[in-house]
PDB file of N, CA, C and O in Angstrom:
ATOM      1  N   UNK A   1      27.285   3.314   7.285  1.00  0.00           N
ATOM      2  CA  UNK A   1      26.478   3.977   6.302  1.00  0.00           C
ATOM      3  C   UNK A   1      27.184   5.250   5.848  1.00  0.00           C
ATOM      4  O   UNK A   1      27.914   5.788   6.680  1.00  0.00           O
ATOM      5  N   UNK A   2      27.075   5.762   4.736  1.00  0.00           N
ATOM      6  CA  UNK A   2      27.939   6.689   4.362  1.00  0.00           C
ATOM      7  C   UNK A   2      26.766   7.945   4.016  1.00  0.00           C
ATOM      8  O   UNK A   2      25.562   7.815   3.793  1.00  0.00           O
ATOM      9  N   UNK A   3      27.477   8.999   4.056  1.00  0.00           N
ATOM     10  CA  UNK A   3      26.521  10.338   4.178  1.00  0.00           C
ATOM     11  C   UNK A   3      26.579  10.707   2.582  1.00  0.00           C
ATOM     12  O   UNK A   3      27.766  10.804   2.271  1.00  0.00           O
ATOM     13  N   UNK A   4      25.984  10.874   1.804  1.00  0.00           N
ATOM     14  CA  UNK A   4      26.006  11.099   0.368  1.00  0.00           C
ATOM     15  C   UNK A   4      25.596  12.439   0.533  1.00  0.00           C
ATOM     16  O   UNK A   4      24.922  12.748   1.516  1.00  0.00           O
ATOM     17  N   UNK A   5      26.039  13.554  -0.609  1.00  0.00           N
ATOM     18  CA  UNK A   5      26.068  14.767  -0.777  1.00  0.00           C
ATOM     19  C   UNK A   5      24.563  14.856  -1.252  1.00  0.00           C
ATOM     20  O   UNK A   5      23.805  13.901  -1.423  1.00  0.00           O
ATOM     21  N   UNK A   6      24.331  15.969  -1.401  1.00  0.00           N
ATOM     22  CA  UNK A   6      23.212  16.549  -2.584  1.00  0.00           C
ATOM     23  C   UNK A   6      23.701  15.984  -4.046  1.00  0.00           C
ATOM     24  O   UNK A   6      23.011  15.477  -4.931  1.00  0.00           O
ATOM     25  N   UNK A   7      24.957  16.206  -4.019  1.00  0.00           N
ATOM     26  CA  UNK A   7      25.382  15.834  -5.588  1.00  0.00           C
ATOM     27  C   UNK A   7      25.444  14.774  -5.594  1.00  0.00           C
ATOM     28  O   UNK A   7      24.964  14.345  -6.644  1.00  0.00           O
ATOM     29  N   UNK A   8      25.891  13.807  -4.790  1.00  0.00           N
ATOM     30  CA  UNK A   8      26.395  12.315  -5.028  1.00  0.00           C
ATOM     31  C   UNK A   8      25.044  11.879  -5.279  1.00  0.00           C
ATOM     32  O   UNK A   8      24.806  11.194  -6.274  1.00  0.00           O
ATOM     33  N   UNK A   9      23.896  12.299  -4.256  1.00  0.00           N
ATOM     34  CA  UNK A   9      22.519  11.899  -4.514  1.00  0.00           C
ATOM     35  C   UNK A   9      22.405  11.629  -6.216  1.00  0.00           C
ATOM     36  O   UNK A   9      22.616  10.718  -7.017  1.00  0.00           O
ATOM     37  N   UNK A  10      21.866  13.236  -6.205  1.00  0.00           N
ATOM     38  CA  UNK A  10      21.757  13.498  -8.069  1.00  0.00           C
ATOM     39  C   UNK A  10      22.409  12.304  -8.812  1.00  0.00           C
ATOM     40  O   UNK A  10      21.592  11.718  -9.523  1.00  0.00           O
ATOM     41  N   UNK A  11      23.918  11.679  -8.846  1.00  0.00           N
ATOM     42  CA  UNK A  11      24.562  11.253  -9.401  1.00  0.00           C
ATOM     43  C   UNK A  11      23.868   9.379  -9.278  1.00  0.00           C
ATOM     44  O   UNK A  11      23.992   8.720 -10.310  1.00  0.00           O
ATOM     45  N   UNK A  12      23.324   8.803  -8.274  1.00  0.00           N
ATOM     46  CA  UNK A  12      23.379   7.760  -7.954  1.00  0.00           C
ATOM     47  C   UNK A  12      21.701   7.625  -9.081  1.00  0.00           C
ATOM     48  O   UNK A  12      21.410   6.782  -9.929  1.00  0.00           O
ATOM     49  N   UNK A  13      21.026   8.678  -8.654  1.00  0.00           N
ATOM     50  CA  UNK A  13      19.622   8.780  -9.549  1.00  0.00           C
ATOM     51  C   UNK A  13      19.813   8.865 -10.935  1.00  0.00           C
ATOM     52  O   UNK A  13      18.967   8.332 -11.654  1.00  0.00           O
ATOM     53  N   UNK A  14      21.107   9.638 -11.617  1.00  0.00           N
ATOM     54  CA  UNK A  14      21.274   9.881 -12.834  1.00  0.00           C
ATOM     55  C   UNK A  14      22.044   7.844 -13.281  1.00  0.00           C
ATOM     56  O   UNK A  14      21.826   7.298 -14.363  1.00  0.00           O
ATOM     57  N   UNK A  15      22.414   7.546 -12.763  1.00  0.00           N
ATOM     58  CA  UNK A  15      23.481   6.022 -12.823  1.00  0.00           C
ATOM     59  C   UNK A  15      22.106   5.432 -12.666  1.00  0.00           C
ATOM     60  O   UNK A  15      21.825   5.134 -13.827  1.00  0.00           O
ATOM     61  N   UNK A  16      21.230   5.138 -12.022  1.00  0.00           N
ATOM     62  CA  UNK A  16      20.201   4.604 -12.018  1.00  0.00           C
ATOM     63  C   UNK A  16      19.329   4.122 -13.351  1.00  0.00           C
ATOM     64  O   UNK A  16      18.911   2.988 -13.587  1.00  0.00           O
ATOM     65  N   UNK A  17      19.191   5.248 -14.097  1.00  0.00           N
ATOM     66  CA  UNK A  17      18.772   4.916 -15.294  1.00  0.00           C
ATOM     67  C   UNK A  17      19.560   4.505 -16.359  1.00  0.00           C
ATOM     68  O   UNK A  17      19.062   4.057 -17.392  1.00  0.00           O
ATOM     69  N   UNK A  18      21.118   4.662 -16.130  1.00  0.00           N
ATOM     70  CA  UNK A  18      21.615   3.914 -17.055  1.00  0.00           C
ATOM     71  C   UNK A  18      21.720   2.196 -16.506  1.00  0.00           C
ATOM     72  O   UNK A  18      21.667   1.246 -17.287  1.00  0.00           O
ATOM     73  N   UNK A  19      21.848   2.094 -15.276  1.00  0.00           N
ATOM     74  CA  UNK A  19      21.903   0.714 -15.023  1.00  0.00           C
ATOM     75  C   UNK A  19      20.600  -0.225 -15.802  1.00  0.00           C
ATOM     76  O   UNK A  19      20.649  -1.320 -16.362  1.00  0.00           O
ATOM     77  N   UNK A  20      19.392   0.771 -15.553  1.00  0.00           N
ATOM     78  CA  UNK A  20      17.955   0.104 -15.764  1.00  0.00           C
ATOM     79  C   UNK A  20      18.003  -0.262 -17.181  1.00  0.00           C
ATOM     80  O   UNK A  20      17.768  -1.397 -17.595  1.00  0.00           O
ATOM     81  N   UNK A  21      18.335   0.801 -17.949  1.00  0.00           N
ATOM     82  CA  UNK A  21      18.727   0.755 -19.452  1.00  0.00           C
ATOM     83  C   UNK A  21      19.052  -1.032 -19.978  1.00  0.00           C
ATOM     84  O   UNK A  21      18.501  -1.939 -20.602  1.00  0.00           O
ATOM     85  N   UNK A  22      20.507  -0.699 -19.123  1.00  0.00           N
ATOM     86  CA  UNK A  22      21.047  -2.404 -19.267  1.00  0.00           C
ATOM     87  C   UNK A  22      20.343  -3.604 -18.959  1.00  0.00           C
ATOM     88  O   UNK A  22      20.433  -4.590 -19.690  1.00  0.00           O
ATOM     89  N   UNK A  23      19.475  -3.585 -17.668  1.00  0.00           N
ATOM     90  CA  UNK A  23      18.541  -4.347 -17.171  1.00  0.00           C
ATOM     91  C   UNK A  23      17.383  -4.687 -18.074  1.00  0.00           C
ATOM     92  O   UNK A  23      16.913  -5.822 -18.146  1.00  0.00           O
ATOM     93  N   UNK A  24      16.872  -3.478 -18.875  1.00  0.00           N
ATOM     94  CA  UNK A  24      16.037  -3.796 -19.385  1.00  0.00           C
ATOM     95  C   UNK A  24      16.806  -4.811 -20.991  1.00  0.00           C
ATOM     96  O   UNK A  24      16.167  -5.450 -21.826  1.00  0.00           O
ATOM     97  N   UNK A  25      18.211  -4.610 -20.920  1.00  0.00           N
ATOM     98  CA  UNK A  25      18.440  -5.680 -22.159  1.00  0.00           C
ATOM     99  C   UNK A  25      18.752  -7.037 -21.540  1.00  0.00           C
ATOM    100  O   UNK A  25      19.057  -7.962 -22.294  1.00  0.00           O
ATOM    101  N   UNK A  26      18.704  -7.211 -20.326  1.00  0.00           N
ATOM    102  CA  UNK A  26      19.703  -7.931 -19.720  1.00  0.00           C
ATOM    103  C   UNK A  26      17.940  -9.337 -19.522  1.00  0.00           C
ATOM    104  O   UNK A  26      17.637 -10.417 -20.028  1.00  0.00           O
ATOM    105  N   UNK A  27      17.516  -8.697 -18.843  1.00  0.00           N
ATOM    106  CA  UNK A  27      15.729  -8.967 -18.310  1.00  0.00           C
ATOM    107  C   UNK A  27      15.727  -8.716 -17.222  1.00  0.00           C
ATOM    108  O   UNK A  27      16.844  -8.706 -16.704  1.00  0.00           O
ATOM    109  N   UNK A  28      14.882  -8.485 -16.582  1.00  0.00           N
ATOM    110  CA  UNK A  28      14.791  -7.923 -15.027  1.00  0.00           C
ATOM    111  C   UNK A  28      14.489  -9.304 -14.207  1.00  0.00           C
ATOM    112  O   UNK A  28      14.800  -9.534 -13.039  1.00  0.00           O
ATOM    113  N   UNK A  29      13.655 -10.348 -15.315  1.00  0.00           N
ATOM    114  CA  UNK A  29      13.064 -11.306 -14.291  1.00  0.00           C
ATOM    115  C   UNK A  29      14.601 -12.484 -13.839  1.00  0.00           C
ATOM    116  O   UNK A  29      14.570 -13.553 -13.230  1.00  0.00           O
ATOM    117  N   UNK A  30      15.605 -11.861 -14.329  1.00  0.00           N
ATOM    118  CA  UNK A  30      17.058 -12.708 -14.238  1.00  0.00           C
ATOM    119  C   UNK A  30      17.623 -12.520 -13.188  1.00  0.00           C
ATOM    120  O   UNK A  30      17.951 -11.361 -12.936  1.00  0.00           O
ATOM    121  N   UNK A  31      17.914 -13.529 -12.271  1.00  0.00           N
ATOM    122  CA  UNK A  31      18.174 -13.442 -10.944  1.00  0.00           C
ATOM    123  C   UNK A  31      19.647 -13.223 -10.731  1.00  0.00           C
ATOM    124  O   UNK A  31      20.392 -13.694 -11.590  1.00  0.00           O
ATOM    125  N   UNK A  32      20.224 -12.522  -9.627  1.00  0.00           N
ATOM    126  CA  UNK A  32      21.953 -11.979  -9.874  1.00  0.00           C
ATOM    127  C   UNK A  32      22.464 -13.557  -9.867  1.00  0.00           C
ATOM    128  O   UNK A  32      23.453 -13.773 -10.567  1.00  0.00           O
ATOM    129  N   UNK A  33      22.100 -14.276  -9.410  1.00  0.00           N
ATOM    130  CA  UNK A  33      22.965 -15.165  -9.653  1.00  0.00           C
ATOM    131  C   UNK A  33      23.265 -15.967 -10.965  1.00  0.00           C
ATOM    132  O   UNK A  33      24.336 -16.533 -11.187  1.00  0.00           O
ATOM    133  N   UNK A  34      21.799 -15.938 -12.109  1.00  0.00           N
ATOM    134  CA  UNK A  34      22.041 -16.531 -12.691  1.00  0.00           C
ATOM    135  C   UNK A  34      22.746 -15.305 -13.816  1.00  0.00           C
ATOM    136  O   UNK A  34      22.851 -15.867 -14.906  1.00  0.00           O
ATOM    137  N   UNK A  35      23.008 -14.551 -13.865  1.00  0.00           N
ATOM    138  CA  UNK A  35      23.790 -13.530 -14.803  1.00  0.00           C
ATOM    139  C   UNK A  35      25.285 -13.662 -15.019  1.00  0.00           C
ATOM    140  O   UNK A  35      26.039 -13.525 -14.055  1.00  0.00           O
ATOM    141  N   UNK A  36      25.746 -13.918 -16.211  1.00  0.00           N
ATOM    142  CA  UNK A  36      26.985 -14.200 -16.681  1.00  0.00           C
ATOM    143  C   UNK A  36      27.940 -13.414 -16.336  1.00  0.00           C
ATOM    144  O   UNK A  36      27.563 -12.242 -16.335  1.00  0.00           O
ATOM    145  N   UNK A  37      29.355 -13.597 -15.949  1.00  0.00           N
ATOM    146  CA  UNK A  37      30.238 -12.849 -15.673  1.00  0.00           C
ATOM    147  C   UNK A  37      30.301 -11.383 -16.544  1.00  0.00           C
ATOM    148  O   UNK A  37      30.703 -10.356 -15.997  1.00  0.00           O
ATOM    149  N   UNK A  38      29.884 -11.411 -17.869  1.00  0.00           N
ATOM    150  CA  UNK A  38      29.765 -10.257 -18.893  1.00  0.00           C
ATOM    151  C   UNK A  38      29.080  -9.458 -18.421  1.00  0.00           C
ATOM    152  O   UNK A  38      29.390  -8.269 -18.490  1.00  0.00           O
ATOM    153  N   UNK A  39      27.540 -10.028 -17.580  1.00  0.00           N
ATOM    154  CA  UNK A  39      26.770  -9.183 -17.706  1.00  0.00           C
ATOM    155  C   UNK A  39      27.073  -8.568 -16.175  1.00  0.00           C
ATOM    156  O   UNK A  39      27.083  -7.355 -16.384  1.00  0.00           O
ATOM    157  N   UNK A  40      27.228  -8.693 -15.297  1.00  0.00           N
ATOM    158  CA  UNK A  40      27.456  -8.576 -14.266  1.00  0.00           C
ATOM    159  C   UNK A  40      28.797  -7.335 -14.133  1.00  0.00           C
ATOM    160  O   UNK A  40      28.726  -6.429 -13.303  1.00  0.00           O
ATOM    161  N   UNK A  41      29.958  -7.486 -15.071  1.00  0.00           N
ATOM    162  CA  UNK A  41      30.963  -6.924 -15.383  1.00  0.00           C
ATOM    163  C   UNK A  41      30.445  -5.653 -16.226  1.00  0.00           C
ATOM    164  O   UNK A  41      31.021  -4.590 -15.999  1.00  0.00           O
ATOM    165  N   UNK A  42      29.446  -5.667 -17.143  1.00  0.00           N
ATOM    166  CA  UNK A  42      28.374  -4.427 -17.749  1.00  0.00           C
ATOM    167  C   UNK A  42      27.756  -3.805 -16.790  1.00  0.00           C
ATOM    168  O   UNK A  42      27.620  -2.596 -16.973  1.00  0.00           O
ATOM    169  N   UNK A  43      27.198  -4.381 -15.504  1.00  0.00           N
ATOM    170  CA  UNK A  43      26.405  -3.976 -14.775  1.00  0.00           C
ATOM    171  C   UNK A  43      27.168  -3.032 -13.948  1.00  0.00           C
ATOM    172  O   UNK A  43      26.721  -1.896 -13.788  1.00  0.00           O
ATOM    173  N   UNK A  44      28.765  -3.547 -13.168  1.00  0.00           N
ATOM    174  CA  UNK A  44      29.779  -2.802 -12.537  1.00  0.00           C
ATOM    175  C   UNK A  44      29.812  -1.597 -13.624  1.00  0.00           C
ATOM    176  O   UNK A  44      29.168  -0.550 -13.678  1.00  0.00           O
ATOM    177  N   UNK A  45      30.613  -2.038 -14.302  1.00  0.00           N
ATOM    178  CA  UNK A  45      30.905  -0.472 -15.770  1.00  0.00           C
ATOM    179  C   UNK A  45      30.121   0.221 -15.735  1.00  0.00           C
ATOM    180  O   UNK A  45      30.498   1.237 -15.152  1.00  0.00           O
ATOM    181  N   UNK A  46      28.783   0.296 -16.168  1.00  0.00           N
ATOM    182  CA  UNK A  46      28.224   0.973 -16.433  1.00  0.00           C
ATOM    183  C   UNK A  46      27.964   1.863 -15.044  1.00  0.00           C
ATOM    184  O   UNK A  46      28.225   3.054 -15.212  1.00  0.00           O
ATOM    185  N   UNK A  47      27.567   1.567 -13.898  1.00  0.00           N
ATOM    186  CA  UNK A  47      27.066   1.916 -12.735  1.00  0.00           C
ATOM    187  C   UNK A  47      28.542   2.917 -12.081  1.00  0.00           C
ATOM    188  O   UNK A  47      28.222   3.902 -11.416  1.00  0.00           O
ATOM    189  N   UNK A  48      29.963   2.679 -12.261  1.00  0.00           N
ATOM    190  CA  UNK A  48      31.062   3.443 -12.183  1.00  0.00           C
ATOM    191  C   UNK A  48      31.030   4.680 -13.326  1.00  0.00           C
ATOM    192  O   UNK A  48      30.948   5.905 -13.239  1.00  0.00           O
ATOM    193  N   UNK A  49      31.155   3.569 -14.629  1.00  0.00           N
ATOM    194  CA  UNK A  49      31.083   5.090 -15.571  1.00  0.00           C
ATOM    195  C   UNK A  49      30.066   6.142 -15.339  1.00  0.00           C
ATOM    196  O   UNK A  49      30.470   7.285 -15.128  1.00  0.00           O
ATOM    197  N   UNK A  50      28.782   5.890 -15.352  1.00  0.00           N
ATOM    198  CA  UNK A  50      27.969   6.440 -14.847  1.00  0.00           C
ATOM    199  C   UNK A  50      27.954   8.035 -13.893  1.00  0.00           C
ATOM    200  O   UNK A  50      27.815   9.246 -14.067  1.00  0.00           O
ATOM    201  N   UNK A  51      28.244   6.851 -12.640  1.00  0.00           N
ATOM    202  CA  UNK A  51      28.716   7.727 -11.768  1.00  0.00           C
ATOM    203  C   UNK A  51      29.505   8.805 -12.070  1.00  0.00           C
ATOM    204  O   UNK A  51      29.188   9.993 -12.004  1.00  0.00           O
ATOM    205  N   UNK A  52      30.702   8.257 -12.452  1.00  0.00           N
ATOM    206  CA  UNK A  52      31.517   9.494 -12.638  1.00  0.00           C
ATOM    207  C   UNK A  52      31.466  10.303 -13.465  1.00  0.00           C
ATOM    208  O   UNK A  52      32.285  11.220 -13.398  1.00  0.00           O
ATOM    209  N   UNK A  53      30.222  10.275 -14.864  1.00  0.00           N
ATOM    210  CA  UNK A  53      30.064  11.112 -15.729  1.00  0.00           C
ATOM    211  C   UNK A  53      29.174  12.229 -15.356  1.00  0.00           C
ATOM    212  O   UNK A  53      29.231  13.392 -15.755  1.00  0.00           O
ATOM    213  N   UNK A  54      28.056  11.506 -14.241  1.00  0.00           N
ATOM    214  CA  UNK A  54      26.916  12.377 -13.804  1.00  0.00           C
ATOM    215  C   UNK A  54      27.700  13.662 -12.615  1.00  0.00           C
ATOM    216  O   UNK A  54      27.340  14.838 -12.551  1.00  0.00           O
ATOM    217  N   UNK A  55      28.861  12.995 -11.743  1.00  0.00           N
ATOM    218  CA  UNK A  55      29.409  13.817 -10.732  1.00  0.00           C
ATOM    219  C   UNK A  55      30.469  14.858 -11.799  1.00  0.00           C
ATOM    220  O   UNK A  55      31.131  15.652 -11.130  1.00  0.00           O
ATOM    221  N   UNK A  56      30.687  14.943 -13.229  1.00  0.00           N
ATOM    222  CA  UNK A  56      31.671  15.416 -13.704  1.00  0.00           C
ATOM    223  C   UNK A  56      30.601  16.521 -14.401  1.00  0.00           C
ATOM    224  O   UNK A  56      30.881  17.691 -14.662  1.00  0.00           O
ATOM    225  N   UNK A  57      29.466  15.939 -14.608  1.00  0.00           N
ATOM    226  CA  UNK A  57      28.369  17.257 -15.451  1.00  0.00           C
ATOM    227  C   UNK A  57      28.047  17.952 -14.125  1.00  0.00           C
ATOM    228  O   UNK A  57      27.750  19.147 -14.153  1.00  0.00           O
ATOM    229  N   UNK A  58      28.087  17.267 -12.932  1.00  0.00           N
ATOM    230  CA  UNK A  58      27.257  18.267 -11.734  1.00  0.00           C
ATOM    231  C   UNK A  58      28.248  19.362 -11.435  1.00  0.00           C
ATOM    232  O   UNK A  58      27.738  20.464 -11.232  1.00  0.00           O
ATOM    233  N   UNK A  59      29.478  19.290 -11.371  1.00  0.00           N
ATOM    234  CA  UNK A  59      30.685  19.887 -11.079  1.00  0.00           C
ATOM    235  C   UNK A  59      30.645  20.880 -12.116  1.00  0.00           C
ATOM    236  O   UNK A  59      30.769  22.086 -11.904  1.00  0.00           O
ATOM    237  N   UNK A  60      30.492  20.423 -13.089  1.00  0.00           N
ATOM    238  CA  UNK A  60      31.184  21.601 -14.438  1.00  0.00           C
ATOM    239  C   UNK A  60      30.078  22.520 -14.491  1.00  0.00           C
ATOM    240  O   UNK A  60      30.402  23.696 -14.660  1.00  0.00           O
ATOM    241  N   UNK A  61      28.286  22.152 -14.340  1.00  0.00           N
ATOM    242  CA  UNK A  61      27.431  22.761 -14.283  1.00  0.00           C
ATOM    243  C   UNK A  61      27.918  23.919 -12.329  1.00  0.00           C
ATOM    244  O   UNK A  61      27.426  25.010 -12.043  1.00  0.00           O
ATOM    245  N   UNK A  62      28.735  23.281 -11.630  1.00  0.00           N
ATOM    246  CA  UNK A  62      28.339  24.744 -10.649  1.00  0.00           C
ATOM    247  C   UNK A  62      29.478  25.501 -10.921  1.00  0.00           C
ATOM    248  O   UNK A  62      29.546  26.536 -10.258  1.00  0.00           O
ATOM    249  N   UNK A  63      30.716  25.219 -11.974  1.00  0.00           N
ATOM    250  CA  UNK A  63      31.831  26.135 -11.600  1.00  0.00           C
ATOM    251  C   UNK A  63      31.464  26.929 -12.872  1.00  0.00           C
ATOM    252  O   UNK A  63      31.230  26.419 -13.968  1.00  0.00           O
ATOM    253  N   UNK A  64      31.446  28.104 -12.612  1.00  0.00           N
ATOM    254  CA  UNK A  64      31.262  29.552 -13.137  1.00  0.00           C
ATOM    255  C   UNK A  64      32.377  29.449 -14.457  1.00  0.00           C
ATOM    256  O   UNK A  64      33.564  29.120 -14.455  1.00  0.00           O
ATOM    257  N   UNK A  65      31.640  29.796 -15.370  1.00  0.00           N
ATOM    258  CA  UNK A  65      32.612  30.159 -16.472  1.00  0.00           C
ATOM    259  C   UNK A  65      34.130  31.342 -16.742  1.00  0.00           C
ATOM    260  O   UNK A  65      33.781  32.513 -16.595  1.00  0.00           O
ATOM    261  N   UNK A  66      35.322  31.215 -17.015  1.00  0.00           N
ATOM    262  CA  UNK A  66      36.151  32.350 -17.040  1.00  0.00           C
ATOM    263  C   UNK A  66      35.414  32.873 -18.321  1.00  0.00           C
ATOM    264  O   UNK A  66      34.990  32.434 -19.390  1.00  0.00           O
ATOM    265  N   UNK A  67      35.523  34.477 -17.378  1.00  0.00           N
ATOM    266  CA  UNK A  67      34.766  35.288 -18.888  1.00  0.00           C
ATOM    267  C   UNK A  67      35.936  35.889 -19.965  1.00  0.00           C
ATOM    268  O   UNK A  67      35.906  37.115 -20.071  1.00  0.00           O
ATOM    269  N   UNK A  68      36.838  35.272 -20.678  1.00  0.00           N
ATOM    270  CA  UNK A  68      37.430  35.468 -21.561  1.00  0.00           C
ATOM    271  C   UNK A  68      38.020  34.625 -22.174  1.00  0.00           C
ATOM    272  O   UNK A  68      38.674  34.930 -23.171  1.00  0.00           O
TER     273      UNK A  68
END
């Protein structure tokens, strides 16, 4: 089991709603197996990009601005 940060938290909750986003185009009542390599490959993407966009706003939001 892996120990997730405060931030990684934030980040997995912020990826969350973009995954659902997709789900909700995808249908929810669609079982993983029956989901097409596309969608499944949307589902990875999105849930990486995600991630790393939400851990890149959490970062930039704590480092202090240079004041000049």
């Amino acid at each position: 089991m892996v120990d997730l940060t405060e931030e990684e938290r934030a980040a997995v909750t912020a990826t969350m709603k973009r995954i659902a986003m997709l789900m909700d185009e995808i249908g929810w009542h669609t079982a993983f197996a029956d989901l097409t390599e596309a969608q499944v490959r949307a589902l990875i993407e999105e849930a990486v990009e995600g991630f790393r966009e939400a851990m890149s706003d959490i970062a930039r939001a704590q480092t202090p601005e240079v004041p000049f």
